[in-house]
N, C-alpha and C positions, 0 to 999 in steps of 0.2 A: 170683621176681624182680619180677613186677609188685606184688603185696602190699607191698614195700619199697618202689617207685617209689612206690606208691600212699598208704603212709603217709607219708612222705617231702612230698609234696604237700599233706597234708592237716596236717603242721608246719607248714609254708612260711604255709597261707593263715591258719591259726592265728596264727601268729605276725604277720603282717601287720594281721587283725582284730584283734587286742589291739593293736597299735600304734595305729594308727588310732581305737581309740575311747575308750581308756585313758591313754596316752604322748604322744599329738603332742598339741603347742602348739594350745591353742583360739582364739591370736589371735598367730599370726607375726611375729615382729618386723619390723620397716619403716625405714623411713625418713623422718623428716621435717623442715621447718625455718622457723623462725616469723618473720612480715614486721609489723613493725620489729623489729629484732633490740633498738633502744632507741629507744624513744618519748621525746620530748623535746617538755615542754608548756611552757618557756620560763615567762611570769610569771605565777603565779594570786593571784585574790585571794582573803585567809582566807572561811573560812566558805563558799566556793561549791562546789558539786557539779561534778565533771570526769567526763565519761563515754569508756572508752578500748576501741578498738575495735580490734583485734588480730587474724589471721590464721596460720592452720597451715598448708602444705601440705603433702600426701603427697606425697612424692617417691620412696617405695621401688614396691617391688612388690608388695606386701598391703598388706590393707585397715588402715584407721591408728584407732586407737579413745584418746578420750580419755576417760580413767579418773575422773580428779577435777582440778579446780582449788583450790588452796590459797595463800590470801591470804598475804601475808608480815606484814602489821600489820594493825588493829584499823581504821586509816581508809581501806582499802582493802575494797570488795565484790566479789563475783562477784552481776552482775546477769543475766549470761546465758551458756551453752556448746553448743557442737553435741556431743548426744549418739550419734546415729547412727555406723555406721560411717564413716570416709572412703576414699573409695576410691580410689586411685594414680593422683594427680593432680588430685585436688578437692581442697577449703581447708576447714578449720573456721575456724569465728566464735567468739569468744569476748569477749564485752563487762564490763570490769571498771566497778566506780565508785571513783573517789576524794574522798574530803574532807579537805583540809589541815586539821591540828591545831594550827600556828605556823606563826609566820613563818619562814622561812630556807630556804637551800636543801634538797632531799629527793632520795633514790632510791629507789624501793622495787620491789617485786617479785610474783609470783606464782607458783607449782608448777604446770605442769601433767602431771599424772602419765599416762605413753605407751608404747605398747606398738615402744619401739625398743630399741636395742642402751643408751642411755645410761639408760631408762627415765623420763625426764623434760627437759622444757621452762622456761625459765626466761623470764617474759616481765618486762621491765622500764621503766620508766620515771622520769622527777627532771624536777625544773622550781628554779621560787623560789616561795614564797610571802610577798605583800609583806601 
């Protein structure tokens, strides 16, 4: 009877160590949600560099990690991202650049790829450019 308790136990912890070092999530899904939800820069003039300066906060319960940022167009940059973890209830930074191409009105965008249930952040903004 204890031989069977005792293998019995030595499943259990097995099974537990593979979980744990194999199977669970290296970075748990979270919660987050980004301030401004749309940046609005009103009138620019061609040819000038617009620097836009953005926030993430963790809002879940683990740590919140931003994976990459990805431009939506060619005149849009990522000039700067918090790589470190964030941790529930801190803010990442994230500084894009823009440089208008024409004149007219614009929307544009950027990816940032996140370890939550949606797996991405969409940060945006439009103006004019005269």
């Amino acid at each position: 009877m204890k031989s069977n308790a005792l293998i019995a136990v030595i499943i259990l912890l097995t099974g537990f160590i593979a979980y744990h070092f194999f199977f669970k999530p290296k970075n748990p899904l979270t919660e987050a949600e980004n301030i401004p939800k749309l940046m609005e820069l009103g009138l620019l003039k061609m040819d000038t560099d617009t620097t836009l300066n953005f926030s993430i906060v963790n809002t879940g319960d683990n740590d919140l990690q931003l994976k990459n940022v990805i431009p939506g167009c060619y005149c849009t940059v990522v000039n700067n991202w918090t790589r470190e973890m964030i941790l529930p209830g801190d803010t990442a930074r994230i500084r894009l650049g823009f440089k208008p191409n024409g004149p007219g009105y614009f929307q544009e965008t950027a990816t940032v790829g996140v370890n939550t249930k949606e797996g991405a952040i969409i940060l945006a903004f439009r103006g004019k450019v005269e």
